[in-house]
C-alpha positions in Angstrom: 157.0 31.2 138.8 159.3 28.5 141.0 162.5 28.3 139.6 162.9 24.5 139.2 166.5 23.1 139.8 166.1 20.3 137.9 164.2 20.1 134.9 164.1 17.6 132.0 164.2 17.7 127.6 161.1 16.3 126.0 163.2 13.0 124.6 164.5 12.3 128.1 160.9 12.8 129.9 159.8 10.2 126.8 161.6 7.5 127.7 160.7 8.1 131.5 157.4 7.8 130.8 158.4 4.5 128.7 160.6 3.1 131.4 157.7 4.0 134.5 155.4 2.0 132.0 157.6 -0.6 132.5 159.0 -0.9 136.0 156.6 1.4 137.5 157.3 4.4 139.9 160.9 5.7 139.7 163.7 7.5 141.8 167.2 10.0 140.3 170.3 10.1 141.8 172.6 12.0 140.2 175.8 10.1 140.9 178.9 11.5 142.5 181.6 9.7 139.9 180.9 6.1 140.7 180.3 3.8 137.4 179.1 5.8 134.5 181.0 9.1 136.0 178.8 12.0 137.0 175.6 10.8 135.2 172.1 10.8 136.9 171.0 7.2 137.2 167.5 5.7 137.2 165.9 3.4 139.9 162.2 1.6 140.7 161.5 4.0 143.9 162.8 3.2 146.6 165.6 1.0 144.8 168.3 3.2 146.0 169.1 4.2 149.6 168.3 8.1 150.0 170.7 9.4 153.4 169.9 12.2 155.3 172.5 14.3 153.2 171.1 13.5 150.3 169.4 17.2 148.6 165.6 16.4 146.7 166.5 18.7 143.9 162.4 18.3 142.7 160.9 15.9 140.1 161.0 15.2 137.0 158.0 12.8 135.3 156.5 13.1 138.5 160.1 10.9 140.1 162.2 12.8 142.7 165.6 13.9 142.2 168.2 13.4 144.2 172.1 14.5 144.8 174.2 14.2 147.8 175.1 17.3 149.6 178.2 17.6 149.3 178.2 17.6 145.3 175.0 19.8 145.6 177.0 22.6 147.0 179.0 22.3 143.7 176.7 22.7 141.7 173.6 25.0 143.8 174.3 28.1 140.8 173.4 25.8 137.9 169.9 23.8 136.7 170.2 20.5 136.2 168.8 19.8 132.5 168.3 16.3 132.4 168.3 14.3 128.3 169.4 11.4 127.0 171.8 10.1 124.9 172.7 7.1 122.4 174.9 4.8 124.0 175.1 2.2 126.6 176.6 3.6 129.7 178.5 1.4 132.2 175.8 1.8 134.7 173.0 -0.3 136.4 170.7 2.9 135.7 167.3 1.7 134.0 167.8 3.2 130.4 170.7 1.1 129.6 169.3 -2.1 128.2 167.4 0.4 125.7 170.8 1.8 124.3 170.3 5.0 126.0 172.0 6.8 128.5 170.6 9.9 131.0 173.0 12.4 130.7 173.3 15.9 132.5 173.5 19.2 131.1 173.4 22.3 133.2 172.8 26.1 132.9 174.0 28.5 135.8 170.6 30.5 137.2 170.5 34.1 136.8 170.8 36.8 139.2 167.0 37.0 139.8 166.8 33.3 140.1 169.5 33.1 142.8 167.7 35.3 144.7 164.7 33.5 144.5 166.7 30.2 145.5 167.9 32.2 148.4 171.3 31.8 146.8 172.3 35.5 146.7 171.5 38.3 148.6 169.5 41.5 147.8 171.5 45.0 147.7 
């Protein structure tokens, strides 16, 4: 099985499906500190600029996921777990009108998983 680095809880994949029926396809960033601090934001596709530093960590609801690359080396030993949350964030992410922020939760990959990620070496 691919080890996914970003994956999403069932609530948070909910309201993406809510929020694509709405505005159609979507894009994540997972911002750097700007606005709502360190919080993935939400976007129509194509809404936000993508640079050529930017890391496609995968998809989630069938949107990519991005984070630059320099906070991707930060956090390359952890999976992003992407939910939601009650509260209006002080963002321009998607969710907000509906009272809800995306928040980030993360777990730091096992041994095995590293090495599949080509994060760790064999010895």
């Amino acid at each position: 099985m691919e080890v996914q680095k970003v994956t999403l809880t069932e609530k948070a994949a909910a309201i993406i499906r809510q929020l694509k029926s709405e505005h159609g396809d979507l894009m994540f960033h997972q911002s750097g500190g700007c606005c709502d601090g360190s919080a993935p934001m939400c976007y129509t596709l194509g809404e936000l600029r993508i640079g050529e530093n930017d890391v496609h960590l995968g998809n989630i609801e069938g949107c990519p996921f991005y984070m630059s690359g320099f906070q991707y080396e930060y956090w390359k030993h952890t999976q992003l777990i992407i939910d939601i949350s009650e509260g209006r964030g002080a963002s321009f992410s998607l969710e907000i009108p509906l009272g809800l922020r995306f928040v980030t939760k993360s777990r730091v990959f096992s041994d095995a998983e590293l090495l599949e990620l080509g994060l760790l070496k064999a010895v």
